[in-house]
MOPAC internal coordinates of N, CA, C and O (Angstrom, degrees):
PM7 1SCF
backbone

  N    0.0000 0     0.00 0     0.00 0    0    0    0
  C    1.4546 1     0.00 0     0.00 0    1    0    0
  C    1.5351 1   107.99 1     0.00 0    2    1    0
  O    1.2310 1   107.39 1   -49.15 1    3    2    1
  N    1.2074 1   141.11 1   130.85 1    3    2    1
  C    1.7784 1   158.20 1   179.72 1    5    3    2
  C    1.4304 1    93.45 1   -65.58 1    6    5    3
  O    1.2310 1   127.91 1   -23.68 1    7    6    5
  N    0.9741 1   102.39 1   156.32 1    7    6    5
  C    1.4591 1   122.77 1   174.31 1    9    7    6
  C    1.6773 1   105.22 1   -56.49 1   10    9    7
  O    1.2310 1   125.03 1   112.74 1   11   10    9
  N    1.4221 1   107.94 1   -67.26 1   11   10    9
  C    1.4617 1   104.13 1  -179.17 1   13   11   10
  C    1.4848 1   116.36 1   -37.29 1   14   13   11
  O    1.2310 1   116.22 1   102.21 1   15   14   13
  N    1.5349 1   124.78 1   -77.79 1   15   14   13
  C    1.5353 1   115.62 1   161.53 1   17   15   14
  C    1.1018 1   128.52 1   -27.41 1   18   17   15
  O    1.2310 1   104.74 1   145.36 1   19   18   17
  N    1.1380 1   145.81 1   -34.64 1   19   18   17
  C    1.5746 1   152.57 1   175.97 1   21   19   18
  C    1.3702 1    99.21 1   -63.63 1   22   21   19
  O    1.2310 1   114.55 1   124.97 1   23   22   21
  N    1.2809 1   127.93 1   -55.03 1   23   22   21
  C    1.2052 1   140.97 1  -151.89 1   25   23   22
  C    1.8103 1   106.90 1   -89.33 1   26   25   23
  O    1.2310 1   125.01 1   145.80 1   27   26   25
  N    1.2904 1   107.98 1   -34.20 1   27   26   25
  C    1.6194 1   140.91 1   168.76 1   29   27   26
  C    1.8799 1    91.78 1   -55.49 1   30   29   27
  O    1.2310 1   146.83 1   105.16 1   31   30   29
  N    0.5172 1    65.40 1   -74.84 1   31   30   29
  C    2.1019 1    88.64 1  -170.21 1   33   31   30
  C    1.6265 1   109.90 1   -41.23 1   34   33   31
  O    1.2310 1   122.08 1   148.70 1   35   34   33
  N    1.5921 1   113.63 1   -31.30 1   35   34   33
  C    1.1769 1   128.21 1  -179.53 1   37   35   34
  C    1.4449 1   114.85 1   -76.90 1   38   37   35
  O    1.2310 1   129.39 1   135.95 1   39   38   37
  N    1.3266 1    99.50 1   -44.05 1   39   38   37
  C    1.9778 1   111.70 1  -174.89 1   41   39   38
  C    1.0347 1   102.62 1   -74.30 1   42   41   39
  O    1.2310 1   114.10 1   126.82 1   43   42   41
  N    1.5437 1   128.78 1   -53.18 1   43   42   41
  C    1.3065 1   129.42 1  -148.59 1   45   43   42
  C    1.7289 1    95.27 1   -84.49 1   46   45   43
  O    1.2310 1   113.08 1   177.51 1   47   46   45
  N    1.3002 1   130.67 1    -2.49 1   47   46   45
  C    1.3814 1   146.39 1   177.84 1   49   47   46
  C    1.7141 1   103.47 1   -62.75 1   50   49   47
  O    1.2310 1   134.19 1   127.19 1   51   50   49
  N    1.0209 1    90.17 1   -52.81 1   51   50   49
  C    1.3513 1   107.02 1  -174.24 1   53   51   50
  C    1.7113 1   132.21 1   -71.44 1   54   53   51
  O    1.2310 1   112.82 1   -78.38 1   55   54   53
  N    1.1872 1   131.16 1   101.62 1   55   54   53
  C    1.6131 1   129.16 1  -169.75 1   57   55   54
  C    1.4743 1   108.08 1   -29.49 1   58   57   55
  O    1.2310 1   131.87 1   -39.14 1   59   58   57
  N    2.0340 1    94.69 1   140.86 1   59   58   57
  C    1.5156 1   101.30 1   172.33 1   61   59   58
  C    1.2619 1   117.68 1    72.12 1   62   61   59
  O    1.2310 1   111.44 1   178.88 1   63   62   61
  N    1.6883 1   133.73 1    -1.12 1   63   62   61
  C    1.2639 1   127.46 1   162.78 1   65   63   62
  C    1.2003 1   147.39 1   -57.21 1   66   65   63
  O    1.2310 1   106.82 1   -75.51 1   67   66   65
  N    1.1664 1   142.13 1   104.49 1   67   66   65
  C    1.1700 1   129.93 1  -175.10 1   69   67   66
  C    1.4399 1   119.65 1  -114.29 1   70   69   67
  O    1.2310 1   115.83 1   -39.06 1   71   70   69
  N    1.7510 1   125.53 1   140.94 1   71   70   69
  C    1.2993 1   120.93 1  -168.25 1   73   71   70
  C    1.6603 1   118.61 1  -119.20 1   74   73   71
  O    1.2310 1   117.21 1   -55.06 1   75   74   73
  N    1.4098 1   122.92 1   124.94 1   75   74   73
  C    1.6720 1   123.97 1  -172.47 1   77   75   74
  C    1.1417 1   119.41 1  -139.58 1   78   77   75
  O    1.2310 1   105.66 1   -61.88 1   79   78   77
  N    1.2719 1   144.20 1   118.12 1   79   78   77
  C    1.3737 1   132.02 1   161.98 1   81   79   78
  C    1.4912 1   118.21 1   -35.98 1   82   81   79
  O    1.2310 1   130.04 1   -71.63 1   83   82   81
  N    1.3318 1    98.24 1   108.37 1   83   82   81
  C    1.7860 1   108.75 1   159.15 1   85   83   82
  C    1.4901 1    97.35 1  -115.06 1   86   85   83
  O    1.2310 1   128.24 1   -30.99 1   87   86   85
  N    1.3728 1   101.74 1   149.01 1   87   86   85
  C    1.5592 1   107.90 1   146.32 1   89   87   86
  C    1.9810 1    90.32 1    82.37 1   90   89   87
  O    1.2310 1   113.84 1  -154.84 1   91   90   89
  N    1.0988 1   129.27 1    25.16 1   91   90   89
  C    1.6269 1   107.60 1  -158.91 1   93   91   90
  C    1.7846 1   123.70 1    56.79 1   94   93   91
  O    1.2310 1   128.23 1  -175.24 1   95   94   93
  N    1.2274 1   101.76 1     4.76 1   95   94   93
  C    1.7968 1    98.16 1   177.64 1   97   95   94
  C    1.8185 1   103.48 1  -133.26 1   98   97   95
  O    1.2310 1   133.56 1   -26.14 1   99   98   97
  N    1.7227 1    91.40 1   153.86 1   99   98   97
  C    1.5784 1    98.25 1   165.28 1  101   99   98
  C    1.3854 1   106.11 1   -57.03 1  102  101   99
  O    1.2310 1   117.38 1   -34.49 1  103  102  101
  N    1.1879 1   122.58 1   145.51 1  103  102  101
  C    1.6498 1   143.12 1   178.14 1  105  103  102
  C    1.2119 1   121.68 1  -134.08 1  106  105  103
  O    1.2310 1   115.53 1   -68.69 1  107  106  105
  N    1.0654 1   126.09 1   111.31 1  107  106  105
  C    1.9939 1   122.59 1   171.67 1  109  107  106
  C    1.6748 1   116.03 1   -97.48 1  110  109  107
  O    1.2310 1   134.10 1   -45.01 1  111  110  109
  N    1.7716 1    90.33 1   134.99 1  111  110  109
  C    1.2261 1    77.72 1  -171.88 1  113  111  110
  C    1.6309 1   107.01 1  -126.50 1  114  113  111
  O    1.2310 1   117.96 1   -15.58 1  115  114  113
  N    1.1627 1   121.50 1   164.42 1  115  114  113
  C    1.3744 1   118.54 1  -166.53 1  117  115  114
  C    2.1899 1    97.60 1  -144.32 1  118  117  115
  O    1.2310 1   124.27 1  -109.25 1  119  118  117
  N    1.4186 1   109.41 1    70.75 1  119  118  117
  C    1.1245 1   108.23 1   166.73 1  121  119  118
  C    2.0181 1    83.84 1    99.43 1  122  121  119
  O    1.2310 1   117.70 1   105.87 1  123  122  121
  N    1.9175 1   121.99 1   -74.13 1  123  122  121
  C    1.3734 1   118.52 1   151.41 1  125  123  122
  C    1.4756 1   100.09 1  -119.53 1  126  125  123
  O    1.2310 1   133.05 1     7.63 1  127  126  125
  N    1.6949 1    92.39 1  -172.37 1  127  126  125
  C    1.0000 1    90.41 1   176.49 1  129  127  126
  C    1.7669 1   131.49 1   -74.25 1  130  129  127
  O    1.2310 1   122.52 1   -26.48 1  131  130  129
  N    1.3659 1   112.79 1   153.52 1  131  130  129
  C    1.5531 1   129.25 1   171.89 1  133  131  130
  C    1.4248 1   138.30 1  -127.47 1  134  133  131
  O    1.2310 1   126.09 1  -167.49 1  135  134  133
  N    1.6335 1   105.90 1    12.51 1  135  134  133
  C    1.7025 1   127.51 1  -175.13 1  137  135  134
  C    1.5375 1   103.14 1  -163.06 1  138  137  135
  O    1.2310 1   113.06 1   -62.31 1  139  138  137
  N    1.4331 1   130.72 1   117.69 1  139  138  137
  C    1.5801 1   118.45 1   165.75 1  141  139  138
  C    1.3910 1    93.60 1  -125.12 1  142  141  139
  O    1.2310 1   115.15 1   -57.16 1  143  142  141
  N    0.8356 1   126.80 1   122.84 1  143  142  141
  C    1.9379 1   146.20 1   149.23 1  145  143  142
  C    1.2057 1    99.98 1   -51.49 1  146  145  143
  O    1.2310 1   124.75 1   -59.59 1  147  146  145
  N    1.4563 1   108.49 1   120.41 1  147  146  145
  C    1.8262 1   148.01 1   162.00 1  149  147  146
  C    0.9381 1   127.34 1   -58.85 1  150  149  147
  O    1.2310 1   104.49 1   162.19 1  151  150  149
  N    1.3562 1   146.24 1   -17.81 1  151  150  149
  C    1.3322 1   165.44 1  -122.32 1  153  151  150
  C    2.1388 1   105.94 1   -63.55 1  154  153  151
  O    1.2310 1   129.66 1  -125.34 1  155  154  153
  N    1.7207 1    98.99 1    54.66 1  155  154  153
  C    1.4804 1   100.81 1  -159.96 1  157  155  154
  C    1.8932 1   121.08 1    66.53 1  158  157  155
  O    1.2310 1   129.48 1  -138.18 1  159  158  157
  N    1.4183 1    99.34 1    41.82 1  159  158  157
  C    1.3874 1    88.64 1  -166.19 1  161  159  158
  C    1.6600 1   115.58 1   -89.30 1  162  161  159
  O    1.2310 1   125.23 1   171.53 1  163  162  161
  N    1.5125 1   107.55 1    -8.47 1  163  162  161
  C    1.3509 1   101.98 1  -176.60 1  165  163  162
  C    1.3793 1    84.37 1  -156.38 1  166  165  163
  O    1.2310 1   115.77 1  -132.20 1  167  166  165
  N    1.3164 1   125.64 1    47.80 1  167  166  165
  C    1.7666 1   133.35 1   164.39 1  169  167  166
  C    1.0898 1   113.36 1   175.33 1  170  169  167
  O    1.2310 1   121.46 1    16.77 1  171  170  169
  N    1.4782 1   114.81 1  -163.23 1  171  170  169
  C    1.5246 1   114.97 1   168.66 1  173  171  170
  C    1.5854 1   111.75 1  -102.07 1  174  173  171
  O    1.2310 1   120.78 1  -131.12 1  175  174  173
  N    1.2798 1   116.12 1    48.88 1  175  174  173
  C    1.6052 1   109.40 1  -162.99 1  177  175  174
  C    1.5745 1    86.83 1  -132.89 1  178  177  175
  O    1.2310 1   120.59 1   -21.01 1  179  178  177
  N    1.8021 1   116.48 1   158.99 1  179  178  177
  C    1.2343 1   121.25 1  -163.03 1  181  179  178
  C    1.9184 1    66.68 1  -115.01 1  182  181  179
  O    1.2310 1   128.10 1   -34.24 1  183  182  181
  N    1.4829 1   102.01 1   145.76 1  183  182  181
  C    1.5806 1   102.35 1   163.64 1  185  183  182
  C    1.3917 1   106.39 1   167.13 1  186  185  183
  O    1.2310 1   117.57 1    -6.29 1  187  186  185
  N    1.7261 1   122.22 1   173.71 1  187  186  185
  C    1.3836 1   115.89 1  -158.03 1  189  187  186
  C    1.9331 1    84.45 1  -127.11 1  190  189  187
  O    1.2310 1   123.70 1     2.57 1  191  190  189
  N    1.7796 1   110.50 1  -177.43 1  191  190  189
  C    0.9218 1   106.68 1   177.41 1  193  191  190
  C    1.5188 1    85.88 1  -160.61 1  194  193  191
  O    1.2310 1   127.03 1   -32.06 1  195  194  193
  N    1.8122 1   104.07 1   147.94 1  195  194  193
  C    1.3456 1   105.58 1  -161.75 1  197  195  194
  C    1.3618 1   107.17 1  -149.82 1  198  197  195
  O    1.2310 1   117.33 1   -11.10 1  199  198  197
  N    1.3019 1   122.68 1   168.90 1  199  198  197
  C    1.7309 1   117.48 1   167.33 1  201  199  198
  C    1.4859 1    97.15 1   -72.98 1  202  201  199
  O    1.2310 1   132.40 1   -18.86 1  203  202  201
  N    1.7345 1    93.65 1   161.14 1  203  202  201
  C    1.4341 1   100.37 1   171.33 1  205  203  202
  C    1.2534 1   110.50 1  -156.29 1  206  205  203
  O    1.2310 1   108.88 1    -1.28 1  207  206  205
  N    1.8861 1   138.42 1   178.72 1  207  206  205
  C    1.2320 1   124.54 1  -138.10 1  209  207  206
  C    1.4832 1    70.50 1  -107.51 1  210  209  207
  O    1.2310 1   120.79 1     9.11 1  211  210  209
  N    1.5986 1   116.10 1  -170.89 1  211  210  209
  C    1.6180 1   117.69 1  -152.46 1  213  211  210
  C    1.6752 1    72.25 1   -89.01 1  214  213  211
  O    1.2310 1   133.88 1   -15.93 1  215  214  213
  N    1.6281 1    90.77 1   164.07 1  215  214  213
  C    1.5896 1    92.34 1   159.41 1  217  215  214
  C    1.5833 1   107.21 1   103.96 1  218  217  215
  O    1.2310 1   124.57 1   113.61 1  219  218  217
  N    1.5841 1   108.84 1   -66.39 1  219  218  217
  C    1.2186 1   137.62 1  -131.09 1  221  219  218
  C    2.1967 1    82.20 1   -73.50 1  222  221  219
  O    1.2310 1   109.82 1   115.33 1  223  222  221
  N    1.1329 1   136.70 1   -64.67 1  223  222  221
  C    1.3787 1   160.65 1  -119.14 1  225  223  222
  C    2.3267 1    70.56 1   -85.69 1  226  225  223
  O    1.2310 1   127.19 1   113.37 1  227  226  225
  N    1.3302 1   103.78 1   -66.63 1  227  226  225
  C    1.3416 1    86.63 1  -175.44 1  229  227  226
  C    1.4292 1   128.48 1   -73.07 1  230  229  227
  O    1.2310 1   123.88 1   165.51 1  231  230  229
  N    1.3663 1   110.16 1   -14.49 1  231  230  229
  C    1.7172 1   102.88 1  -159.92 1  233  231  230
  C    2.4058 1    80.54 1   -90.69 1  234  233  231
  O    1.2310 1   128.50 1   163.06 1  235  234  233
  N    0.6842 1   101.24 1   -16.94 1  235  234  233
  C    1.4499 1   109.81 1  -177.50 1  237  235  234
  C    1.7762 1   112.97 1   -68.89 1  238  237  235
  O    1.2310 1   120.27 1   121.79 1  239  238  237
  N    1.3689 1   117.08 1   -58.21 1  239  238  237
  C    1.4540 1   139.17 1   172.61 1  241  239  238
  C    1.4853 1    96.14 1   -55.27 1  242  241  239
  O    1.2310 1   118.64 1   127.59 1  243  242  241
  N    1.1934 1   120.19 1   -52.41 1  243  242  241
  C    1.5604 1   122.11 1  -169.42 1  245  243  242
  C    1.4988 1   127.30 1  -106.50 1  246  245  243
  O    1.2310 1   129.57 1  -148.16 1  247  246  245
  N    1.7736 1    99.15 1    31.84 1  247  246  245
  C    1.2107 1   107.68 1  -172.36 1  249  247  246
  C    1.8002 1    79.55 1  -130.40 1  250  249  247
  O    1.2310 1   118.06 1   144.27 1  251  250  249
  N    1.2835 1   121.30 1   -35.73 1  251  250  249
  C    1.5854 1   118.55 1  -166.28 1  253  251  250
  C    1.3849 1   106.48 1  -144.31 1  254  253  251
  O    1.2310 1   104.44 1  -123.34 1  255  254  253
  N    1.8119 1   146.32 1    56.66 1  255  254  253
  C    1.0960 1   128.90 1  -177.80 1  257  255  254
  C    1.3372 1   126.30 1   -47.96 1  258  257  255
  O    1.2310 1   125.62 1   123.47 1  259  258  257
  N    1.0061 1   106.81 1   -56.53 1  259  258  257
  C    1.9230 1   115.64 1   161.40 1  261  259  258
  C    1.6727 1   105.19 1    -5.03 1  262  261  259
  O    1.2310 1   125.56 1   111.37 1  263  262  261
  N    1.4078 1   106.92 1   -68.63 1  263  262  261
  C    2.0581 1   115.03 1   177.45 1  265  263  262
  C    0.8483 1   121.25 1  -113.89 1  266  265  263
  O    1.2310 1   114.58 1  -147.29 1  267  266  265
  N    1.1952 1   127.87 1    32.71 1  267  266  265
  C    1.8088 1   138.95 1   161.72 1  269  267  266
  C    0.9123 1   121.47 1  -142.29 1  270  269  267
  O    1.2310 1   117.21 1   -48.60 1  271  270  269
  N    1.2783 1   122.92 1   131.40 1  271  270  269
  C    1.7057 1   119.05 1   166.83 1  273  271  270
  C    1.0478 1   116.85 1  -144.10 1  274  273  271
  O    1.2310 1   110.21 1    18.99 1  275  274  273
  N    1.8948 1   136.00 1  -161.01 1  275  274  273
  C    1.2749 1   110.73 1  -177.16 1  277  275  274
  C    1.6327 1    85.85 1  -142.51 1  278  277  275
  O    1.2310 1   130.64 1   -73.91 1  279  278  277
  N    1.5717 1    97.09 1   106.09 1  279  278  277
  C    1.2730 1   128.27 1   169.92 1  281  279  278
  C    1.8211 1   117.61 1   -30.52 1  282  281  279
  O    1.2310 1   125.62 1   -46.32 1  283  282  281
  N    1.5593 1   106.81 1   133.68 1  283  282  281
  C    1.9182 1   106.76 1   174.47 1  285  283  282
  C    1.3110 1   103.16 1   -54.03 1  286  285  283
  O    1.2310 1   125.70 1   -29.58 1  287  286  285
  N    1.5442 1   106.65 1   150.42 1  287  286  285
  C    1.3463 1   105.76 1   151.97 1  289  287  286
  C    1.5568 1   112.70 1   100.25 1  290  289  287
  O    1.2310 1   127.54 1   111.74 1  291  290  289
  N    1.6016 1   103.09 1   -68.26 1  291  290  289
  C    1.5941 1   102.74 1  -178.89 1  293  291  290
  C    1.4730 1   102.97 1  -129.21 1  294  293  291
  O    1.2310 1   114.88 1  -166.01 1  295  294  293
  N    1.3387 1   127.31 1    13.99 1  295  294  293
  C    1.3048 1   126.54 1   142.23 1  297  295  294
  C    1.3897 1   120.72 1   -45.61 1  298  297  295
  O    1.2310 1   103.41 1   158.46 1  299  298  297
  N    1.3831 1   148.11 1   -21.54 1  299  298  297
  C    1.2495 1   137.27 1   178.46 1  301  299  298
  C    1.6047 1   107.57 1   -92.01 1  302  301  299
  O    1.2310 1   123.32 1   175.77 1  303  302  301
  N    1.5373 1   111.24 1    -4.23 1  303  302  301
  C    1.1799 1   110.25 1  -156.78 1  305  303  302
  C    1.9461 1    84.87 1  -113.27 1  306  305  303
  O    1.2310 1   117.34 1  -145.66 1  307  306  305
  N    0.6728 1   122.66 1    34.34 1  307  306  305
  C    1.9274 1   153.84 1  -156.69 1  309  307  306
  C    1.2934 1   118.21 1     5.62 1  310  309  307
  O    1.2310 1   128.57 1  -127.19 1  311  310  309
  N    1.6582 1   101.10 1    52.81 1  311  310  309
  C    1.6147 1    99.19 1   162.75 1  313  311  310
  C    1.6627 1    97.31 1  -107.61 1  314  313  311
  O    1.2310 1   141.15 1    -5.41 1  315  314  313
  N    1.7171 1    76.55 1   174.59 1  315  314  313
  C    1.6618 1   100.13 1  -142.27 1  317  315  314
  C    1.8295 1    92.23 1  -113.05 1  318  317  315
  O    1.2310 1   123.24 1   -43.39 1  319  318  317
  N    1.4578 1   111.40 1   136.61 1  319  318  317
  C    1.1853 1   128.40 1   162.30 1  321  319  318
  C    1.4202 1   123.59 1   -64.13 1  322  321  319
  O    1.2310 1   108.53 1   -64.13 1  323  322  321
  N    1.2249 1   139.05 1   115.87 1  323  322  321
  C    1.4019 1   120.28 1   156.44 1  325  323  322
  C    1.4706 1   117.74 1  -114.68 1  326  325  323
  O    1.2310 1   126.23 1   -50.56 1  327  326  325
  N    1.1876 1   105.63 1   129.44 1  327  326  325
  C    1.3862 1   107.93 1  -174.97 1  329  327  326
  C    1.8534 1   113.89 1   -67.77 1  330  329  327
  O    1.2310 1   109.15 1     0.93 1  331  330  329
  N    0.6841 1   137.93 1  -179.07 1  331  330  329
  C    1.8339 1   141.52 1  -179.81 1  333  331  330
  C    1.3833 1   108.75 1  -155.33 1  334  333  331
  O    1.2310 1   112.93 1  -174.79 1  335  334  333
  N    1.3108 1   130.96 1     5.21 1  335  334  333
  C    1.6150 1   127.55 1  -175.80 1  337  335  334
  C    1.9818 1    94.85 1  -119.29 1  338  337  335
  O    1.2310 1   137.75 1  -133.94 1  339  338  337
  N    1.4108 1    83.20 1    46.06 1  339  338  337
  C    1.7835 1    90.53 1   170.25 1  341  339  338
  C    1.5776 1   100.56 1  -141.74 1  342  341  339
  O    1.2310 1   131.45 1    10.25 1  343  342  341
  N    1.6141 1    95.51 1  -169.75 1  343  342  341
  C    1.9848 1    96.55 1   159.65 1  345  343  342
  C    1.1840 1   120.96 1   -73.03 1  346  345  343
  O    1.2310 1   108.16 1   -92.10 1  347  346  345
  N    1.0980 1   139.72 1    87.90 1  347  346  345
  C    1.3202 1   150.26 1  -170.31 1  349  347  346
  C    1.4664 1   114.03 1   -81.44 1  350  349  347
  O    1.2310 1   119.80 1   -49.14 1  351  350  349
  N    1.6471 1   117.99 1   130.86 1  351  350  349
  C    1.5934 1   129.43 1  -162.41 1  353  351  350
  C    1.2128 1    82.48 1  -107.29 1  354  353  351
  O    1.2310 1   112.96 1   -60.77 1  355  354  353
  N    1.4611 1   130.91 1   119.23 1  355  354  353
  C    1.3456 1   140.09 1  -178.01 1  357  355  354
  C    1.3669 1   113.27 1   -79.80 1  358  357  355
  O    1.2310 1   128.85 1   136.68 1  359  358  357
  N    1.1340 1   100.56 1   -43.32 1  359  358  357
  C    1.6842 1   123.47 1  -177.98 1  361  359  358
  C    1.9362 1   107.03 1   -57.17 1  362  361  359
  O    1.2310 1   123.22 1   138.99 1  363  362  361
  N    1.3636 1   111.44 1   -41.01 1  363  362  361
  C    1.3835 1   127.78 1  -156.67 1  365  363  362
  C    2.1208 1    73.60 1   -91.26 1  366  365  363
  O    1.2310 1   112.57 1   123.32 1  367  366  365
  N    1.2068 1   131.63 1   -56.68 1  367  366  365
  C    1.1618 1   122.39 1  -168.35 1  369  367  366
  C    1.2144 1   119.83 1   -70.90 1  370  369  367
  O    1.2310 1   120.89 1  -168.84 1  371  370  369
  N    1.6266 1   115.90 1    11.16 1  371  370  369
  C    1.8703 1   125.66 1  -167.11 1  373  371  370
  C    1.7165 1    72.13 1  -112.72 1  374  373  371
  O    1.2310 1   109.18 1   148.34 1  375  374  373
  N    1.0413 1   137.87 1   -31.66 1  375  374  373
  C    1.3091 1   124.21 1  -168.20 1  377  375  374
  C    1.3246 1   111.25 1   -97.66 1  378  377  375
  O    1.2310 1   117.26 1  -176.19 1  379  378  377
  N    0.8923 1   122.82 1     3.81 1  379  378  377
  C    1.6983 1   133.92 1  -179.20 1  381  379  378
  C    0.8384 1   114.19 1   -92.80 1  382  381  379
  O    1.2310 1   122.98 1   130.91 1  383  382  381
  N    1.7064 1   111.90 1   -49.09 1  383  382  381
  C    1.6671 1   136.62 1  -174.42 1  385  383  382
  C    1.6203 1   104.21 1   -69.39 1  386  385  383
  O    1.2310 1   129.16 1   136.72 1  387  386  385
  N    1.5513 1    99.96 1   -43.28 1  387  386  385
  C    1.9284 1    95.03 1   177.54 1  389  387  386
  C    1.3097 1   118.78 1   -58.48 1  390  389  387
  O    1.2310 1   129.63 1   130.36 1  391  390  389
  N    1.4518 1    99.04 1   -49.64 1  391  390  389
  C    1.7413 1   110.73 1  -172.68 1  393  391  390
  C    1.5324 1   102.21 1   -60.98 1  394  393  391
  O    1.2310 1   112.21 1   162.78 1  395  394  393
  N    1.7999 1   132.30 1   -17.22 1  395  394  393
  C    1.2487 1   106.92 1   175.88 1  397  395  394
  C    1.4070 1   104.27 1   -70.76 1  398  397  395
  O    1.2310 1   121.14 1   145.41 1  399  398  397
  N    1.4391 1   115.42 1   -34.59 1  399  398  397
  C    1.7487 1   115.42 1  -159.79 1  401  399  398
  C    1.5084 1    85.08 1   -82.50 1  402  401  399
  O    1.2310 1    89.93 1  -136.05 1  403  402  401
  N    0.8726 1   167.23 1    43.95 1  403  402  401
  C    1.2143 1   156.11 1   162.39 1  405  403  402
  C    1.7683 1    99.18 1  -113.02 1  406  405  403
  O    1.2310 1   115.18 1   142.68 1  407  406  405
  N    1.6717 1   126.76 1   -37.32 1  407  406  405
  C    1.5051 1   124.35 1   175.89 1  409  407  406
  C    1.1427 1   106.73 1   -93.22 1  410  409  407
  O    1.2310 1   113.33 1  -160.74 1  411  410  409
  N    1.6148 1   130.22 1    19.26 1  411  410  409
  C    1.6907 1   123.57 1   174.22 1  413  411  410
  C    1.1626 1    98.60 1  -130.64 1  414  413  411
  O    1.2310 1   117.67 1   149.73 1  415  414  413
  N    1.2997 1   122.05 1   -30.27 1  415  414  413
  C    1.8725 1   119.97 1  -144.98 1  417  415  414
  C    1.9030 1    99.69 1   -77.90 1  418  417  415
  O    1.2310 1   112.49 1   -29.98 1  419  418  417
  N    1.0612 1   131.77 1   150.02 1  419  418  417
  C    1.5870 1   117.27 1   155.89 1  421  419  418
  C    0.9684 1   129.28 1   -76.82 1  422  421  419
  O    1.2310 1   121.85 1   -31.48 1  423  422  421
  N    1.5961 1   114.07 1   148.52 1  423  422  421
  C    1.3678 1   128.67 1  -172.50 1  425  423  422
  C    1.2685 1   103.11 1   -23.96 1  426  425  423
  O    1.2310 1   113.66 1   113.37 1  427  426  425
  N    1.7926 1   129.60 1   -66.63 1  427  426  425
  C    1.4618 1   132.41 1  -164.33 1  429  427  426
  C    1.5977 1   105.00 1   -56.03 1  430  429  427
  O    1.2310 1   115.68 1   162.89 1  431  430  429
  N    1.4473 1   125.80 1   -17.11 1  431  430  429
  C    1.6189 1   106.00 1  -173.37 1  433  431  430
  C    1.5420 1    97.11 1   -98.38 1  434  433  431
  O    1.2310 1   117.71 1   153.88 1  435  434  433
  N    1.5821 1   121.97 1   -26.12 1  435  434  433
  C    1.2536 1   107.82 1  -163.52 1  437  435  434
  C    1.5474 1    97.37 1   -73.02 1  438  437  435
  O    1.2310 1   115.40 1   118.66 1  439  438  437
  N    1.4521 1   126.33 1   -61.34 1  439  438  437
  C    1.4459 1   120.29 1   165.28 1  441  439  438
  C    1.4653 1   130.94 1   -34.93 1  442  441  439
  O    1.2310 1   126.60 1   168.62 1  443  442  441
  N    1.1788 1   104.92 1   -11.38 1  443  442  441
  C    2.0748 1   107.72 1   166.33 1  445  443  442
  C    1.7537 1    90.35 1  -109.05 1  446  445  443
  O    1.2310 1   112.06 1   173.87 1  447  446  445
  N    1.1892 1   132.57 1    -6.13 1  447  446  445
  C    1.5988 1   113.31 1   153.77 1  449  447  446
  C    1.0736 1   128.94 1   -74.33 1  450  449  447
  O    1.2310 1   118.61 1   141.65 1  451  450  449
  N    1.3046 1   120.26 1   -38.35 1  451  450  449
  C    1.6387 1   140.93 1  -174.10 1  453  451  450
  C    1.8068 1    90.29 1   -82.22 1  454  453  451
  O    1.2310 1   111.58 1   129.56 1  455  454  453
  N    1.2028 1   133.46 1   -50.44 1  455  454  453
  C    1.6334 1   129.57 1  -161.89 1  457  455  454
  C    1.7235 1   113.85 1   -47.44 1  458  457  455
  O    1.2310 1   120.10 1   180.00 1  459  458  457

């Protein structure tokens, strides 16, 4: 399975998702968006970029640069890059991907996630 599907498979996992090209990339959205797929979009790197809880975008970048970074654009706004053209911990990226829908999604979807 490609990174994109893997990553596809994760959002759409999740209640209330919906998926559209913005920007030239797959995008999930949950009320807005909370996951956009990289696909070399502003480098030569395959990787996604996502909301994230405060905190999380730096102690992340500066705990592992190699698979984190802090994405153009809405990096100041502190979501977190993950690259996917590495060894990628899928498991650690199902938890990355939740915690974005967890700072966009509404109260009613996050409480039918947790139920």
């Amino acid at each position: 399975m490609s990174p994109l599907e893997r990553l596809r498979e994760l959002c759409l996992a999740l209640p209330g998702v919906t998926e559209k090209v913005s920007h030239g990339e797959p995008t999930w959205f949950v009320r807005r968006t909370f996951v956009m797929f990289a696909d070399h979009h502003h480098d030569d790197r395959l990787a996604f970029w996502c909301a994230a809880p405060a905190g999380a975008q730096e102690e992340l970048v500066a705990a592992d640069p190699q698979r984190f970074f802090r994405p153009p654009y809405v990096g100041g706004r502190g979501w977190l890059g993950v690259y996917l053209d590495v060894d990628v911990d899928w498991a650690e990226v199902g938890e990355i991907v939740t915690d974005a829908y967890r700072e966009v999604a509404p109260r009613k979807l996050v409480a039918e996630l947790d139920g």
